[in-house]
C-alpha positions as CSV (number, residue, x, y, z in Angstrom):
1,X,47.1,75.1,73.8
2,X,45.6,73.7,76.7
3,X,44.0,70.5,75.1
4,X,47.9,70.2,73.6
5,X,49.1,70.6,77.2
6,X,46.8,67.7,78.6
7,X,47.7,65.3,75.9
8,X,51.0,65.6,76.7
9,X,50.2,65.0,80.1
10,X,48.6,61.6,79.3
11,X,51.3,61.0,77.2
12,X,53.9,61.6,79.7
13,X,51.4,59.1,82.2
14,X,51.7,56.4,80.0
15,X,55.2,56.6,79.3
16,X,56.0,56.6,83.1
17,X,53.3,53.7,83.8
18,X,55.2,51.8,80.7
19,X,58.9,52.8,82.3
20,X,58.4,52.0,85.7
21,X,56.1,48.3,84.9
22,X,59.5,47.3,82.5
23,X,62.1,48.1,85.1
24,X,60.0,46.2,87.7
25,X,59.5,43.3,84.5
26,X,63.0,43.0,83.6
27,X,64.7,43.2,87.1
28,X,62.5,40.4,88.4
29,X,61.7,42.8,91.4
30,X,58.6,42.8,92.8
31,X,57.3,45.9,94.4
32,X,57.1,44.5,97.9
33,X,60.6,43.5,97.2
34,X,61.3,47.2,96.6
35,X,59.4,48.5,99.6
36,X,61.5,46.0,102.1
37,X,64.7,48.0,100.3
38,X,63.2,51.2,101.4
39,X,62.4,50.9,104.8
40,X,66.2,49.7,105.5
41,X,67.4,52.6,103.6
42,X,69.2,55.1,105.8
43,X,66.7,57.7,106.2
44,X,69.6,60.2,106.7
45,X,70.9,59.9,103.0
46,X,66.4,59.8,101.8
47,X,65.9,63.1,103.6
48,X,69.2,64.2,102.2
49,X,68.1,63.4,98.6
50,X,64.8,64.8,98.8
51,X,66.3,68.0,100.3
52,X,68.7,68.3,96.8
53,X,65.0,68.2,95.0
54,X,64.0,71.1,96.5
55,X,67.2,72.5,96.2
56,X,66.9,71.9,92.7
57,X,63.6,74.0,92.1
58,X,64.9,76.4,94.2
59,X,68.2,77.3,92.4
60,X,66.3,77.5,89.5
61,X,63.8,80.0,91.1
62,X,66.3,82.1,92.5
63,X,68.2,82.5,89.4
64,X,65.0,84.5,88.0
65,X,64.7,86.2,91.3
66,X,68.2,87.6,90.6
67,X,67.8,88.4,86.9
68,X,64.9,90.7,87.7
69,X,66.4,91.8,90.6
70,X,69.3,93.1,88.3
71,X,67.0,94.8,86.3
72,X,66.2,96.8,89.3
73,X,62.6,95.2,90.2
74,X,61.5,93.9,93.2
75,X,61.1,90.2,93.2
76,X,60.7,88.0,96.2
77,X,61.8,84.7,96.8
78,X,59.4,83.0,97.7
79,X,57.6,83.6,94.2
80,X,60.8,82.6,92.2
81,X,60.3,79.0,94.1
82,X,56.7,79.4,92.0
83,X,58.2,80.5,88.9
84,X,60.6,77.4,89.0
85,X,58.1,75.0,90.0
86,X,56.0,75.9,87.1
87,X,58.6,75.6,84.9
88,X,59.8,72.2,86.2
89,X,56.3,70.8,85.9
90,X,55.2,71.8,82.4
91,X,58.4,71.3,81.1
92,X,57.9,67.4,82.1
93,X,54.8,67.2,80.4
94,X,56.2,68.6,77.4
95,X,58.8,67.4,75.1
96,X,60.6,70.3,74.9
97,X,63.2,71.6,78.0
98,X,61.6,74.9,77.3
99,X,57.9,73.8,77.6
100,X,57.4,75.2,80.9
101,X,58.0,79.1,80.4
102,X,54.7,80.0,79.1
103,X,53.7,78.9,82.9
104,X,56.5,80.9,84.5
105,X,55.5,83.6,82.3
106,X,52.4,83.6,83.5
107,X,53.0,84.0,87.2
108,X,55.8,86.8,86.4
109,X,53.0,88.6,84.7
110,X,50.4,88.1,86.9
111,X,53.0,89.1,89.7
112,X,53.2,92.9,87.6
113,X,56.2,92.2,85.9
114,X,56.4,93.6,82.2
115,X,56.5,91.6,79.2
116,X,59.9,92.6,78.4
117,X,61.5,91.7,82.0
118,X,59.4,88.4,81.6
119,X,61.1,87.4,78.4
120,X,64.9,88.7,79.3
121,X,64.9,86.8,82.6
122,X,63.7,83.1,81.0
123,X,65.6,83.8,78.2
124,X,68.7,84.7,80.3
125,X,68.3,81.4,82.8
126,X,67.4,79.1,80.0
127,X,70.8,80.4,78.0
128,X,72.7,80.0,81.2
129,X,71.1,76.5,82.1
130,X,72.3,75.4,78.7
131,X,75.9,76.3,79.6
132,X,76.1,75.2,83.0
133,X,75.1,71.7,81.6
134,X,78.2,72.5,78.9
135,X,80.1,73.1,81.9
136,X,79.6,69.9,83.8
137,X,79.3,67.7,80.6
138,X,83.4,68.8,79.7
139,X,84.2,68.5,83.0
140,X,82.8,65.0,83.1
141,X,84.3,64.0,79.7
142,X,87.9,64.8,81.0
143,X,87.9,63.6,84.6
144,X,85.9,60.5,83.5
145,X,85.9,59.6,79.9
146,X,86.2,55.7,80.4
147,X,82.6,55.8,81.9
148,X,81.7,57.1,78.5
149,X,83.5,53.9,76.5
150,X,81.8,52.2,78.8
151,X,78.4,52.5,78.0
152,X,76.3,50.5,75.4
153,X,77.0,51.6,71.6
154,X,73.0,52.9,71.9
155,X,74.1,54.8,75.3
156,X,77.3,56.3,73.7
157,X,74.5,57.4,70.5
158,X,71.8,58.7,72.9
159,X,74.9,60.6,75.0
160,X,76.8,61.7,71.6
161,X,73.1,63.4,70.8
162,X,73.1,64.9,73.7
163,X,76.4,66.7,73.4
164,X,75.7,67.6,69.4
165,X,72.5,69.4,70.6
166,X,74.3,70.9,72.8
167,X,77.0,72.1,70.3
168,X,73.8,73.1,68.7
169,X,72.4,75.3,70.7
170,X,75.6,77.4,72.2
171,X,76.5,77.9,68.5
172,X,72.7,79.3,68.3
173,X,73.5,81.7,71.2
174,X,77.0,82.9,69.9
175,X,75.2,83.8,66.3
176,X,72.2,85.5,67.9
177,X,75.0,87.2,70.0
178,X,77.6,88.0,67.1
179,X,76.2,87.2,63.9
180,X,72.7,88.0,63.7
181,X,72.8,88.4,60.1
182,X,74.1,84.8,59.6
183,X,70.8,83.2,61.6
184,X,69.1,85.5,59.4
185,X,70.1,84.2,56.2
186,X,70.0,80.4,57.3
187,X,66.3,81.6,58.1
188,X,65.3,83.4,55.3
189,X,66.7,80.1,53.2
190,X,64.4,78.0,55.2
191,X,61.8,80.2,54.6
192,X,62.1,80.3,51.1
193,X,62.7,76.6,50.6
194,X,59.2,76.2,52.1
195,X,57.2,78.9,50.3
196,X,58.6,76.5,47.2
197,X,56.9,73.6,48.4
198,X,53.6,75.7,49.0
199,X,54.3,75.6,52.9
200,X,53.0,79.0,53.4
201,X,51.7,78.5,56.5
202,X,54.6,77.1,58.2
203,X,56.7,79.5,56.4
204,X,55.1,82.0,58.0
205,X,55.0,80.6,61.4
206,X,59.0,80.3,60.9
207,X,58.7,83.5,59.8
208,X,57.3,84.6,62.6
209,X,59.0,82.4,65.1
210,X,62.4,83.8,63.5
211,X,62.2,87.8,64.0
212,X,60.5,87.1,67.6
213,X,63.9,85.4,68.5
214,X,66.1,87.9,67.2
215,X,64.1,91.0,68.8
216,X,63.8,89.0,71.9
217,X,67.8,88.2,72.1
218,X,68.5,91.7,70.7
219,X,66.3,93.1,74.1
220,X,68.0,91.0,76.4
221,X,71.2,91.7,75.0
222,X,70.7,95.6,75.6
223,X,69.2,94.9,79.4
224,X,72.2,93.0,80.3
225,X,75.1,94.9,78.6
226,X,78.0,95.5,81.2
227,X,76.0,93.2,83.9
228,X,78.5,90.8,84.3
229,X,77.8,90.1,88.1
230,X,74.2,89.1,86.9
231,X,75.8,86.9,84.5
232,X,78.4,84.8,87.4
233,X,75.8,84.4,89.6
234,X,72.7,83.3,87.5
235,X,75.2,80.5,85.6
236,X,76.5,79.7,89.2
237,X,73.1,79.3,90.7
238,X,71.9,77.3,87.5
239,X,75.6,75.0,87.5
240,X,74.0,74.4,91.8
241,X,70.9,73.2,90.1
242,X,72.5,71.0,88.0
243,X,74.9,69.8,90.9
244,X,71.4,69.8,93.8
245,X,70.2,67.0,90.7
246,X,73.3,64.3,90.3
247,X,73.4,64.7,94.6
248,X,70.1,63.0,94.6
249,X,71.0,60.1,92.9
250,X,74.2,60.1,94.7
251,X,72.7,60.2,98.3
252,X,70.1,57.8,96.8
253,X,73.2,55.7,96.5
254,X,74.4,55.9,99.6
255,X,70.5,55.6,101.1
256,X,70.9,51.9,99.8
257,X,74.2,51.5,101.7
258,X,76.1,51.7,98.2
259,X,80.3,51.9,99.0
260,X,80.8,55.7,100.7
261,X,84.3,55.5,98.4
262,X,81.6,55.3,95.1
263,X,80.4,58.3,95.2
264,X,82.2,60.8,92.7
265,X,81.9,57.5,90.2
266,X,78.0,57.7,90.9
267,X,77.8,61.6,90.2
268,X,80.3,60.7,87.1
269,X,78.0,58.7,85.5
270,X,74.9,60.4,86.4
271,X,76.9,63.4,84.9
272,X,76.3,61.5,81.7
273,X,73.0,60.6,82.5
274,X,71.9,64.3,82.3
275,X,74.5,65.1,79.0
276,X,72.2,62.1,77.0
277,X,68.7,62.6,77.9
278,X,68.6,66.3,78.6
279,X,67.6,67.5,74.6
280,X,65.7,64.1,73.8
281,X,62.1,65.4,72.4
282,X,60.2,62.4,75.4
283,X,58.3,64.6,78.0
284,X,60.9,64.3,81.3
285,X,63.4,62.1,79.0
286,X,60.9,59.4,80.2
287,X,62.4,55.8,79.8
288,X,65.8,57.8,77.8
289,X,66.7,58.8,81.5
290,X,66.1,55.2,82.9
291,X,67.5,53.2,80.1
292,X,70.7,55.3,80.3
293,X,70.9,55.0,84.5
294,X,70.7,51.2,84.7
295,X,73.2,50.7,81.9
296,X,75.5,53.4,84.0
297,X,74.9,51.8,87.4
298,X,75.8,48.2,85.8
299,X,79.4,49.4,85.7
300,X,79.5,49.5,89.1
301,X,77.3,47.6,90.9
302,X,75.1,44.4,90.8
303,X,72.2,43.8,88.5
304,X,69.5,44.0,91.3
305,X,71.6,46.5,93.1
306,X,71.2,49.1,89.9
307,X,67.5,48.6,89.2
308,X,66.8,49.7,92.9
309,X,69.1,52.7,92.8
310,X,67.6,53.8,89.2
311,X,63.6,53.6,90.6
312,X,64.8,55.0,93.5
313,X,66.7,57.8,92.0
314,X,63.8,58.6,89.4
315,X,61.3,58.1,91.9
316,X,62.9,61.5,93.8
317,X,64.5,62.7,91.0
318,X,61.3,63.0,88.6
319,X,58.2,62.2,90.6
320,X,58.6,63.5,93.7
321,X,60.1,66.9,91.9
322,X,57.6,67.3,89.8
323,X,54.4,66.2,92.8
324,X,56.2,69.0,94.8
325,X,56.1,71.7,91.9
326,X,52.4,70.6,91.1
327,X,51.4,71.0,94.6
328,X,53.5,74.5,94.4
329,X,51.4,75.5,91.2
330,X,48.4,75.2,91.9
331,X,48.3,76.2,95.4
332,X,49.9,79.0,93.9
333,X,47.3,79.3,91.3
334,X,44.6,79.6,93.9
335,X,46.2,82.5,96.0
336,X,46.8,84.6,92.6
337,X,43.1,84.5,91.9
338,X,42.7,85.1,95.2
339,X,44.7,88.5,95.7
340,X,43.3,89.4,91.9
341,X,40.1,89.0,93.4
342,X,40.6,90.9,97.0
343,X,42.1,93.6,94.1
344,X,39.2,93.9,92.2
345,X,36.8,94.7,95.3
């Protein structure tokens, strides 16, 4: 696992020294070029932007800090900011959304949390994460669907896949939810299909992987029965999250004295942004993300003007999100070994 996890990290390295040398190649920008653009920014709108990246691990964090709290446990808050931070930061070294729960996991358990608590609160936030994007990505196709004829045929494909994953996945939930004996079948086919083709192995990691989802559904489903307060507020602290993330790219906007009047057009198309490269199996949608902001920003602004607010926007978006939650890791790393120790004396 963890020689999987560092390869993914140099993967993700690459990709993002790859990314950022091609939007610097193709805009004909130099860096020095990019710095001068910096220091005029209004440092108002930076400190604004950078704020909604906190905000954004934050939401995120407190959302678990209310689950458990709703399951009658003491949580604090300061740990759920740890529990988000880890999350954040695996998951964009990892090509899946989900890759960074094992690492929240490990905190809540370390923290004395059972394993059952543990797996009903990520599985909770991650189901209402999914739907708060749902949310904002059929608000954003009503309010604003020229953006979306707008874009590139490969855009409109990327953001299409985006929105069928999506489909995807909330018909997953409602099956799990209503028709367990349907996912059951589709998985018991699968499993069959490849114990034909002598895949025993991976049928029986499907296998496997297919009764630990049920059960783990099935116990969350119990925990949160008639808990429809938890419910509101962990979907509206995860639809924040969501909001805290376009605002970054918006102020961003506004930091490079974009037009005050562009700004729900910004969060419009950064909407879309998020609909097309949040599923894409890339660790952090790496180059997906960027390729789909500058041919967004090129609706409404200049050439030059777009490739500064898209390494702008990524740079605090992305980098500095996921420097903040590495910092938060490991120093919070250090002080769990630390109390484990001062406990074991």
């Amino acid at each position: 696992m963890k020689n999987k996890k560092l390869l993914w990290f140099f993967v993700a390295l690459i990709l993002s020294a790859l990314t950022i040398f091609t939007i610097f190649k193709s805009s004909g920008l130099s860096f020095q070029d990019f710095v001068y653009n910096i220091k005029n920014a209004s440092l108002i709108w930076l400190l604004a932007a950078i704020a909604c990246t906190i905000l954004f691990i934050f939401f995120e964090g407190e959302s678990i800090v209310q689950i458990l709290k709703g399951l009658g446990l003491k949580a604090k808050h300061r740990r759920g900011f740890l529990y988000s931070a880890a999350d954040i930061y695996f998951s964009s070294i990892t090509p899946s959304a989900s890759g960074g729960q094992p690492a929240s996991a490990f905190f809540m358990l370390k923290d004395g949390f059972s394993a059952p608590a543990v797996t009903v609160s990520l599985i909770l936030n991650v189901t209402m994460y999914t739907i708060s994007i749902i949310v904002l990505g059929i608000s954003t196709l009503i309010f604003f669907p020229f953006y979306f004829k707008d874009f590139p045929l490969l855009g409109e494909i990327v953001i299409i896949f985006g929105i069928v994953m999506l489909a995807f996945l909330v018909t997953g939930f409602v099956l799990i939810l209503k028709h367990q004996s349907i996912i059951m079948r589709l998985g018991n086919f699968a499993i069959k299909i490849l114990n034909k083709i002598h895949l025993k192995k991976e049928a029986e990691r499907l296998q496997n992987k297919l009764e630990s989802l049920v059960a783990n559904y099935n116990q969350c489903i119990r925990v949160i029965a008639g808990k429809k307060k938890i419910l509101i507020k962990v979907f509206f602290l995860n639809f924040l999250q969501r909001i805290s993330q376009i605002l970054i790219t918006v102020f961003s906007y506004f930091a490079l004295h974009g037009d005050i009047s562009k700004g729900l057009n910004i969060f419009a198309i950064q909407a879309y942004v998020v609909l097309g490269s949040n599923f894409i199996p890339v660790p952090g949608a790496i180059g997906i993300s960027e390729y789909l902001m500058l041919c967004g920003y090129m609706l409404l602004m200049n050439e030059e003007s777009a490739y500064n607010l898209a390494i702008l926007s990524r740079g605090i978006s992305f980098y500095t999100c996921i420097t903040i939650s590495i910092i938060t890791v490991l120093f919070g790393y250090i002080m769990t070994r630390y109390k484990a120790r001062l406990n074991s004396k």
